[in-house]
C-alpha positions as CSV (number, residue, x, y, z in Angstrom):
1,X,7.5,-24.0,-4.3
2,X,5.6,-20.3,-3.4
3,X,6.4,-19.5,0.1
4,X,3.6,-19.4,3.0
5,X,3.4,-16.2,3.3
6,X,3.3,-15.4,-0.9
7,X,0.2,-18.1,-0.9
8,X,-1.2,-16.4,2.3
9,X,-1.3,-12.6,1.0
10,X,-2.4,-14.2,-2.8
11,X,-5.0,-16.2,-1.0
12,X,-6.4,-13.5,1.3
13,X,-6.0,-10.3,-0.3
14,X,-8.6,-12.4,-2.3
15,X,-11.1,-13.7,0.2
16,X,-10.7,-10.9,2.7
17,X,-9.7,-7.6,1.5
18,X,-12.8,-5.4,-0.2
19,X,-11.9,-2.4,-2.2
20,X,-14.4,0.4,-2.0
21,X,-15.0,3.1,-4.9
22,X,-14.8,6.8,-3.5
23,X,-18.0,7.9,-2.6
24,X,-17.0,11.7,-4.4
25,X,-14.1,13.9,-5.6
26,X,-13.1,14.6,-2.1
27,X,-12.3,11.1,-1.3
28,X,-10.3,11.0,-4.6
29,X,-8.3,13.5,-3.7
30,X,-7.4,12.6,0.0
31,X,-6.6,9.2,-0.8
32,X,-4.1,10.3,-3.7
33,X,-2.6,12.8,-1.2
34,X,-3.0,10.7,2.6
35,X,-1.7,7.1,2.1
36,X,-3.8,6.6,6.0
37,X,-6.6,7.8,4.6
38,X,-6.8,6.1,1.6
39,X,-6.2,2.5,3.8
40,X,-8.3,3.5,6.4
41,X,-11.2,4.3,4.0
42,X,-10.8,2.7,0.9
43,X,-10.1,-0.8,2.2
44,X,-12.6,-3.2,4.2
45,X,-10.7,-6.1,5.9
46,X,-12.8,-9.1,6.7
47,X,-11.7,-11.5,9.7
48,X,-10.0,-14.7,9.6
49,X,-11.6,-17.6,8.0
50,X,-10.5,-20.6,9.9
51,X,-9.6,-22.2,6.8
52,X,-6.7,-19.7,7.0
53,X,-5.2,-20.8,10.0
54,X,-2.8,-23.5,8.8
55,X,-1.1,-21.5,6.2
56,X,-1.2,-18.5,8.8
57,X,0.8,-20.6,10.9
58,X,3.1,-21.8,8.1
59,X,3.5,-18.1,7.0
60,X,4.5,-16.8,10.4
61,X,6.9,-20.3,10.9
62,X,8.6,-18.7,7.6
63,X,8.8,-15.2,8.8
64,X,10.4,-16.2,12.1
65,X,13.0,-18.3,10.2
66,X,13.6,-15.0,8.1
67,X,13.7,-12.7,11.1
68,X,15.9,-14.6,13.2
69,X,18.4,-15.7,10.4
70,X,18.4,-11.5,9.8
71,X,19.3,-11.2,12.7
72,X,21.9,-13.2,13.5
73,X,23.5,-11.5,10.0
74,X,23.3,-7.9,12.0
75,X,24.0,-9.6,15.2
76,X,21.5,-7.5,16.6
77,X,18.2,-8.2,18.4
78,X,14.8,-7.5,16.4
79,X,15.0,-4.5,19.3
80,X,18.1,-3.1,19.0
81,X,17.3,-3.0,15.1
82,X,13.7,-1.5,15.9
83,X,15.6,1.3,17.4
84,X,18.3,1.6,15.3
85,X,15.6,2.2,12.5
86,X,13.6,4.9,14.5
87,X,16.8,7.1,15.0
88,X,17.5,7.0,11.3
89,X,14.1,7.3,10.5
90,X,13.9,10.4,12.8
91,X,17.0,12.2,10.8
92,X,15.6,11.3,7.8
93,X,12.2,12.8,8.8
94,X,14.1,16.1,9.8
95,X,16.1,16.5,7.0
96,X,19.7,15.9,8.7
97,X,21.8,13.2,6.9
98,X,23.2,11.1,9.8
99,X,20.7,8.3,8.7
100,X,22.5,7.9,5.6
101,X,25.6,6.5,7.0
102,X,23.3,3.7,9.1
103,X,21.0,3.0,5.3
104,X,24.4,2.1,4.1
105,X,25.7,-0.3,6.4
106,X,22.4,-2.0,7.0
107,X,21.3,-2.1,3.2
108,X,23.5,-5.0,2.1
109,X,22.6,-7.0,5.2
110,X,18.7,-6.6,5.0
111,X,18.3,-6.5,1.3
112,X,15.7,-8.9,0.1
113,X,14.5,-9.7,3.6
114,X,11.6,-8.4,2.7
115,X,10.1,-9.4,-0.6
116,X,7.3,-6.4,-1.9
117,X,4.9,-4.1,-0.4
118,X,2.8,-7.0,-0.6
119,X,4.2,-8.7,2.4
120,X,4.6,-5.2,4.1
121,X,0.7,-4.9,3.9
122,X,-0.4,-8.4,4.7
123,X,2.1,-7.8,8.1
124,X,1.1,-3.8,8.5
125,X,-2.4,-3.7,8.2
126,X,-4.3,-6.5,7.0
127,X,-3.0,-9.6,9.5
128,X,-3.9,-6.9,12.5
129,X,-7.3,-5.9,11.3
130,X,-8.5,-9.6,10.0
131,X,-7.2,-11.0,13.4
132,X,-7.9,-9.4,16.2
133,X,-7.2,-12.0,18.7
134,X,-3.5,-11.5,17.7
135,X,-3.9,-8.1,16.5
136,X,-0.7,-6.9,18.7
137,X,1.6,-9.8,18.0
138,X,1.1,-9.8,14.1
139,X,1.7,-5.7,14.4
140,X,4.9,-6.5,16.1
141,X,6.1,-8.7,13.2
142,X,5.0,-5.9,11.0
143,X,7.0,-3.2,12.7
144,X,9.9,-5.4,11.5
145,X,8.6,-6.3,8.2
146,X,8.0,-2.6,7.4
147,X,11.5,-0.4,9.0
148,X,13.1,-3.5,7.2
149,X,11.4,-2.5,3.8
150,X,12.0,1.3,5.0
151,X,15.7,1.0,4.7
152,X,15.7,-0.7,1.4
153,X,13.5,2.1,-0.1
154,X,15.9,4.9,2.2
155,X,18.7,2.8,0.1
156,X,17.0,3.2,-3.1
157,X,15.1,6.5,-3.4
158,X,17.5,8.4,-0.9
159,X,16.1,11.7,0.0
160,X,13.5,12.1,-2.5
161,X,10.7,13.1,-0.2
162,X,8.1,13.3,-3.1
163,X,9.0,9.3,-3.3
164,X,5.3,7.4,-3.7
165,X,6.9,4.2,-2.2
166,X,8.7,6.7,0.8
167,X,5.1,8.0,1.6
168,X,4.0,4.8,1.4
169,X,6.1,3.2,3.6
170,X,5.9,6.1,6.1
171,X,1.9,5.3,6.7
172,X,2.3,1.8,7.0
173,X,5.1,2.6,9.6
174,X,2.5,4.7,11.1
175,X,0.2,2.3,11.5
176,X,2.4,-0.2,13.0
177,X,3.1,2.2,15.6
178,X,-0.1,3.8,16.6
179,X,-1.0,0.8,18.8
Protein backbone atom coordinates (compact mmCIF):
# COMPACT_ATOMS: atom_id res chain seq x y z
CA UNK A 1 0.00 0.00 0.00
CA UNK A 2 1.63 3.81 -1.13
CA UNK A 3 1.74 5.84 1.96
CA UNK A 4 -0.44 9.20 2.41
CA UNK A 5 1.89 11.35 2.00
CA UNK A 6 3.52 9.43 -1.53
CA UNK A 7 -0.39 9.56 -2.82
CA UNK A 8 -0.68 13.24 -1.54
CA UNK A 9 2.57 14.76 -3.30
CA UNK A 10 1.71 12.22 -6.70
CA UNK A 11 -1.83 13.56 -6.46
CA UNK A 12 -1.08 17.24 -5.98
CA UNK A 13 2.14 17.94 -7.63
CA UNK A 14 -0.49 17.06 -10.37
CA UNK A 15 -3.53 19.10 -9.68
CA UNK A 16 -1.77 22.03 -7.99
CA UNK A 17 1.63 22.68 -8.99
CA UNK A 18 2.07 24.76 -12.56
CA UNK A 19 5.48 24.84 -14.13
CA UNK A 20 6.24 28.01 -16.04
CA UNK A 21 8.71 28.25 -19.16
CA UNK A 22 11.38 31.13 -18.65
CA UNK A 23 10.21 34.12 -20.05
CA UNK A 24 14.16 34.75 -21.54
CA UNK A 25 17.88 33.72 -21.10
CA UNK A 26 18.07 35.68 -17.96
CA UNK A 27 15.60 33.57 -16.20
CA UNK A 28 17.49 30.44 -17.54
CA UNK A 29 20.36 31.40 -16.08
CA UNK A 30 19.17 32.45 -12.49
CA UNK A 31 17.18 29.61 -12.03
CA UNK A 32 20.23 27.10 -12.94
CA UNK A 33 22.41 29.24 -10.51
CA UNK A 34 19.55 30.45 -7.51
CA UNK A 35 17.56 27.27 -6.35
CA UNK A 36 14.97 30.41 -4.51
CA UNK A 37 14.70 31.88 -7.57
CA UNK A 38 13.99 29.24 -9.69
CA UNK A 39 11.01 28.06 -6.99
CA UNK A 40 9.89 31.34 -6.45
CA UNK A 41 9.54 32.05 -10.19
CA UNK A 42 9.28 29.05 -12.04
CA UNK A 43 6.66 27.33 -9.95
CA UNK A 44 2.77 28.43 -9.45
CA UNK A 45 1.15 26.74 -6.50
CA UNK A 46 -2.57 26.58 -6.60
CA UNK A 47 -4.60 26.30 -3.15
CA UNK A 48 -6.11 23.35 -1.57
CA UNK A 49 -8.94 21.63 -3.20
CA UNK A 50 -11.13 20.39 -0.56
CA UNK A 51 -11.12 17.09 -2.14
CA UNK A 52 -7.56 17.01 -0.68
CA UNK A 53 -8.39 17.33 2.79
CA UNK A 54 -8.74 13.65 3.82
CA UNK A 55 -5.59 12.41 2.44
CA UNK A 56 -3.92 15.75 3.85
CA UNK A 57 -5.01 14.57 7.11
CA UNK A 58 -3.93 10.97 6.54
CA UNK A 59 -0.48 12.34 5.30
CA UNK A 60 0.19 14.50 8.21
CA UNK A 61 -1.31 11.40 10.70
CA UNK A 62 1.77 9.49 8.95
CA UNK A 63 4.30 12.13 9.37
CA UNK A 64 3.60 12.57 12.99
CA UNK A 65 3.88 8.79 13.51
CA UNK A 66 7.35 9.17 11.63
CA UNK A 67 8.40 12.18 13.58
CA UNK A 68 7.63 11.05 16.96
CA UNK A 69 8.94 7.41 16.41
CA UNK A 70 12.38 9.51 15.22
CA UNK A 71 12.34 10.87 17.95
CA UNK A 72 12.07 8.76 20.50
CA UNK A 73 15.20 6.79 18.46
CA UNK A 74 17.38 10.17 19.23
CA UNK A 75 15.61 10.67 22.39
CA UNK A 76 15.51 14.16 21.64
CA UNK A 77 12.63 16.57 21.11
CA UNK A 78 11.75 17.75 17.36
CA UNK A 79 13.48 21.12 19.19
CA UNK A 80 16.41 19.96 20.58
CA UNK A 81 17.04 18.22 17.12
CA UNK A 82 15.96 21.63 15.23
CA UNK A 83 18.89 23.13 17.05
CA UNK A 84 21.16 20.49 16.99
CA UNK A 85 20.82 20.71 13.08
CA UNK A 86 21.33 24.71 12.91
CA UNK A 87 24.68 24.43 14.80
CA UNK A 88 25.97 21.84 12.39
CA UNK A 89 24.54 23.47 9.69
CA UNK A 90 26.22 26.70 10.73
CA UNK A 91 29.85 24.94 10.76
CA UNK A 92 29.24 23.40 7.71
CA UNK A 93 28.17 26.84 6.16
CA UNK A 94 31.60 28.25 7.49
CA UNK A 95 33.74 25.73 6.46
CA UNK A 96 34.89 24.35 10.10
CA UNK A 97 34.38 20.52 10.52
CA UNK A 98 32.80 20.17 13.92
CA UNK A 99 29.50 19.32 12.04
CA UNK A 100 30.94 16.28 10.91
CA UNK A 101 31.30 14.54 14.04
CA UNK A 102 27.24 15.38 14.81
CA UNK A 103 26.31 14.03 10.67
CA UNK A 104 27.80 10.93 11.95
CA UNK A 105 26.18 10.09 14.95
CA UNK A 106 22.84 11.28 13.75
CA UNK A 107 23.02 9.61 10.09
CA UNK A 108 22.33 6.07 11.13
CA UNK A 109 19.40 7.14 13.38
CA UNK A 110 17.63 9.46 10.80
CA UNK A 111 18.38 7.55 7.69
CA UNK A 112 15.31 6.91 5.58
CA UNK A 113 13.16 9.22 7.74
CA UNK A 114 12.71 11.03 5.03
CA UNK A 115 12.01 9.35 1.77
CA UNK A 116 13.03 11.91 -1.53
CA UNK A 117 13.14 15.45 -2.23
CA UNK A 118 9.75 14.87 -3.15
CA UNK A 119 8.46 14.76 0.36
CA UNK A 120 10.98 17.65 1.29
CA UNK A 121 9.00 19.85 -1.35
CA UNK A 122 5.49 18.93 -0.72
CA UNK A 123 6.51 19.87 3.37
CA UNK A 124 8.97 23.03 2.27
CA UNK A 125 7.08 24.80 -0.14
CA UNK A 126 4.16 23.55 -1.70
CA UNK A 127 1.81 22.40 1.64
CA UNK A 128 2.72 26.26 2.93
CA UNK A 129 1.79 28.08 -0.27
CA UNK A 130 -1.38 25.81 -1.27
CA UNK A 131 -2.61 26.22 2.36
CA UNK A 132 -2.52 29.16 3.75
CA UNK A 133 -4.80 28.70 6.62
CA UNK A 134 -2.02 26.35 8.09
CA UNK A 135 0.76 27.87 6.20
CA UNK A 136 2.91 28.12 9.63
CA UNK A 137 2.14 24.66 11.02
CA UNK A 138 2.81 22.70 7.72
CA UNK A 139 6.36 24.93 7.55
CA UNK A 140 7.03 23.70 10.97
CA UNK A 141 6.73 20.05 9.84
CA UNK A 142 8.90 21.05 7.00
CA UNK A 143 11.70 22.51 8.97
CA UNK A 144 11.93 18.91 10.20
CA UNK A 145 11.28 17.15 7.07
CA UNK A 146 14.06 19.27 5.40
CA UNK A 147 17.39 19.49 8.41
CA UNK A 148 16.29 15.68 8.52
CA UNK A 149 17.02 15.29 4.63
CA UNK A 150 20.00 17.89 5.28
CA UNK A 151 21.95 15.45 7.38
CA UNK A 152 21.46 12.56 5.13
CA UNK A 153 22.78 14.59 2.07
CA UNK A 154 25.76 16.21 4.76
CA UNK A 155 26.25 12.22 5.26
CA UNK A 156 26.38 11.50 1.73
CA UNK A 157 27.95 14.34 -0.36
CA UNK A 158 30.17 15.58 2.66
CA UNK A 159 31.73 18.83 1.89
CA UNK A 160 31.25 19.06 -1.66
CA UNK A 161 29.88 22.55 -1.74
CA UNK A 162 29.30 22.47 -5.65
CA UNK A 163 26.72 19.45 -4.51
CA UNK A 164 23.22 20.21 -6.70
CA UNK A 165 21.26 18.25 -3.95
CA UNK A 166 23.48 20.41 -1.00
CA UNK A 167 22.21 23.72 -2.84
CA UNK A 168 19.16 22.31 -3.02
CA UNK A 169 18.54 21.49 0.20
CA UNK A 170 20.08 24.79 1.52
CA UNK A 171 16.99 26.82 -0.32
CA UNK A 172 14.44 24.78 0.85
CA UNK A 173 15.94 25.12 4.35
CA UNK A 174 15.72 28.73 3.55
CA UNK A 175 12.47 28.80 2.92
CA UNK A 176 11.31 27.00 5.88
CA UNK A 177 12.95 29.54 7.90
CA UNK A 178 12.19 32.84 6.38
CA UNK A 179 8.74 32.86 8.09
Amino acid sequence: MTSPIDRLEAEFWGACVIQRAAPDEDAVERWQTDELAHLRERFVVRPLPAEFDDLAGRALAEWQDRENTLCSRLGMTPEAFLSEFEKLREDYLSGRQEWRHTVASLSPKIYGAVRNMDWVNLFSWVLPNADRERAEAHRTIGRMVVALFYVELLSKHESDDESLPLRKIEARWRLVSLA
